[in-house]
C-alpha positions in Angstrom: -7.7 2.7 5.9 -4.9 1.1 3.8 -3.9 4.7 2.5 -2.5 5.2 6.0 -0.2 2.9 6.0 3.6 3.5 4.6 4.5 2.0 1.3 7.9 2.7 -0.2 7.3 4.6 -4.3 8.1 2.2 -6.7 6.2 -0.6 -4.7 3.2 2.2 -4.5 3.3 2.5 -7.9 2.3 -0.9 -8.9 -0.7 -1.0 -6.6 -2.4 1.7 -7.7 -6.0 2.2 -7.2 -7.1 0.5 -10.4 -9.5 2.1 -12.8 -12.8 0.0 -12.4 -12.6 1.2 -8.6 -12.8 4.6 -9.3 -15.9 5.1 -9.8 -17.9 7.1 -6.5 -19.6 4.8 -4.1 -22.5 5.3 -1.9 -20.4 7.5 0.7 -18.5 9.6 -1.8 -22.0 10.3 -3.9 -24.2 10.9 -0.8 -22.2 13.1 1.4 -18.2 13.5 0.4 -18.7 14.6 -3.4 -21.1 17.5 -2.4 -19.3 18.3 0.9 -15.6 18.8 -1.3 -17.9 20.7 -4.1 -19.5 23.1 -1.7 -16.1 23.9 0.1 -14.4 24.4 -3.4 -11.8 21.2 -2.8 -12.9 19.7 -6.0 -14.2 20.9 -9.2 -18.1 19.7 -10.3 -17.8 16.7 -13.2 -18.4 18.3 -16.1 -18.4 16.7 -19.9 -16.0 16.7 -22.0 -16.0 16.3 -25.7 -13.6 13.5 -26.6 -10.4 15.5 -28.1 -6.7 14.1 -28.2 -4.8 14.6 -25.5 -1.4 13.8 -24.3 -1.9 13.5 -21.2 -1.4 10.0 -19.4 -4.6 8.2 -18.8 -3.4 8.2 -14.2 -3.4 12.0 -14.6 -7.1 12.3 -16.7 -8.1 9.9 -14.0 -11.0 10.8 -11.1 -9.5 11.3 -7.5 -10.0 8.0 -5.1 -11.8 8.0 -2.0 -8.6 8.2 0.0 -7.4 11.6 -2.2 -10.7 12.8 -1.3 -10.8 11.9 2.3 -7.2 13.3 2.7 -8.6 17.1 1.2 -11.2 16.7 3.5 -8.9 16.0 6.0 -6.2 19.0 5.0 -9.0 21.5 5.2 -11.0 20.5 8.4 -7.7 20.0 10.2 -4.9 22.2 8.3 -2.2 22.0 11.8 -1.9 18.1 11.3 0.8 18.3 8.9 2.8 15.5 9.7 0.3 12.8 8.6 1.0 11.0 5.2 -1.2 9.2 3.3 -1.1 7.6 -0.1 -4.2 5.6 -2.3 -2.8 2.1 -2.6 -4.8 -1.4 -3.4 -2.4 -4.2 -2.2 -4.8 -6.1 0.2 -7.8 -5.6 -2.0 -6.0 -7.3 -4.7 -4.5 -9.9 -2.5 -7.8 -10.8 -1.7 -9.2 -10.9 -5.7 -6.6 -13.4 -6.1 -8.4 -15.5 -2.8 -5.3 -14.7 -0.8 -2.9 -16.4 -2.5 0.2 -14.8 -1.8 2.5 -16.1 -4.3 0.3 -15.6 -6.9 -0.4 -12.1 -6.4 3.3 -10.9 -5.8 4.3 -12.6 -9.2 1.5 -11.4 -11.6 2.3 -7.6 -10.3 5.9 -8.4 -10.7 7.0 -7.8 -6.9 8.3 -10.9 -6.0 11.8 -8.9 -4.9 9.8 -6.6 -2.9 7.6 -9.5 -1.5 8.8 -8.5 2.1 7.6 -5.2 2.0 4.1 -6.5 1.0 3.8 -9.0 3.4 4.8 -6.2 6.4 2.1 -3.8 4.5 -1.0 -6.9 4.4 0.4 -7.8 8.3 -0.1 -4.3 9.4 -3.3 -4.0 7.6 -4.3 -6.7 9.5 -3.4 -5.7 12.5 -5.0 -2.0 12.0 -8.8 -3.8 11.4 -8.2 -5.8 14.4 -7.6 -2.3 16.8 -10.4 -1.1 15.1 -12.5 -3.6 16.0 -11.6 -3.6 19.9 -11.9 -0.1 19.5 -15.5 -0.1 18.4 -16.3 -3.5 20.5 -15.7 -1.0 23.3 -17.5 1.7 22.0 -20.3 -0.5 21.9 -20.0 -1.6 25.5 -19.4 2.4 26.3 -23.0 3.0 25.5 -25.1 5.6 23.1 -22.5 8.2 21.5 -21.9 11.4 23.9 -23.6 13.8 22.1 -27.2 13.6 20.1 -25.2 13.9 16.2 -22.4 12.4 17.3 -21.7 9.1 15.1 -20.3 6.0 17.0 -18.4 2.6 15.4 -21.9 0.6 16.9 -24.1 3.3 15.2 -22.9 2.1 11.7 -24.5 -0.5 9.8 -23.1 -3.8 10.0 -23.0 -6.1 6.8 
């Protein structure tokens, strides 16, 4: 969800996705992986001997769930062309540092662009909270319209 909301470049590029999160979860290796493979939006991992490369470790790096979400996205619904999304981790990280604020602008060296944090974390905020009226009233609306159809109180809770 966080990849939906604006973040100016530079700022972007210190919250990067970080490496030990880019490994596939359960969603990604039971249905998204195979679903982008089959559709030919993504190559099949395939092993590479170790050789040296030049290339920056970000560019050798596996797409994130929100780069693979967005193909997805781009290919079931090519007319949308105005939406922009962009794989960030700002409230993630906010939250490894137990929400300290302070600390987590200073050890990513954004303290000058602390504003434009605290509007991103605020409207992160916000965005859970209208997802969660919108599936409290999905809930109240009853079984989902159609037999396969998938509704926000069809998912498991944890």
């Amino acid at each position: 969800m966080e990849s939906t909301l604006e973040m100016p470049g530079p700022v972007r590029r210190r919250l990067r996705v970080p490496f030990r999160l880019l490994e596939s979860g359960a969603l990604a290796t039971s249905m998204l992986d195979a679903e982008l493979i089959q559709r030919g939006l993504m190559a099949a991992q395939v092993e590479e001997e170790e050789e040296e490369d030049d290339r920056d470790d970000w560019e050798k790096r596996p797409p994130t769930l929100a780069e693979k979400l967005r193909s997805y996205f781009d290919h079931c619904y090519p007319d949308f062309t105005d939406v922009h999304t962009h794989p960030i981790w700002c409230v993630g990280e906010l939250l490894d540092y137990d929400g300290n604020f302070n600390k987590f602008v200073t050890s990513v060296d954004l303290t000058k662009q602390e504003g434009i944090v605290f509007r991103h974390v605020q409207r992160m905020i916000m965005l859970c909270g209208e997802f969660e009226r919108a599936c409290a009233l999905d809930a109240d609306a009853g079984p989902p319209p159609s037999p396969g159809g998938t509704s926000c109180a069809s998912w498991p809770r944890s």
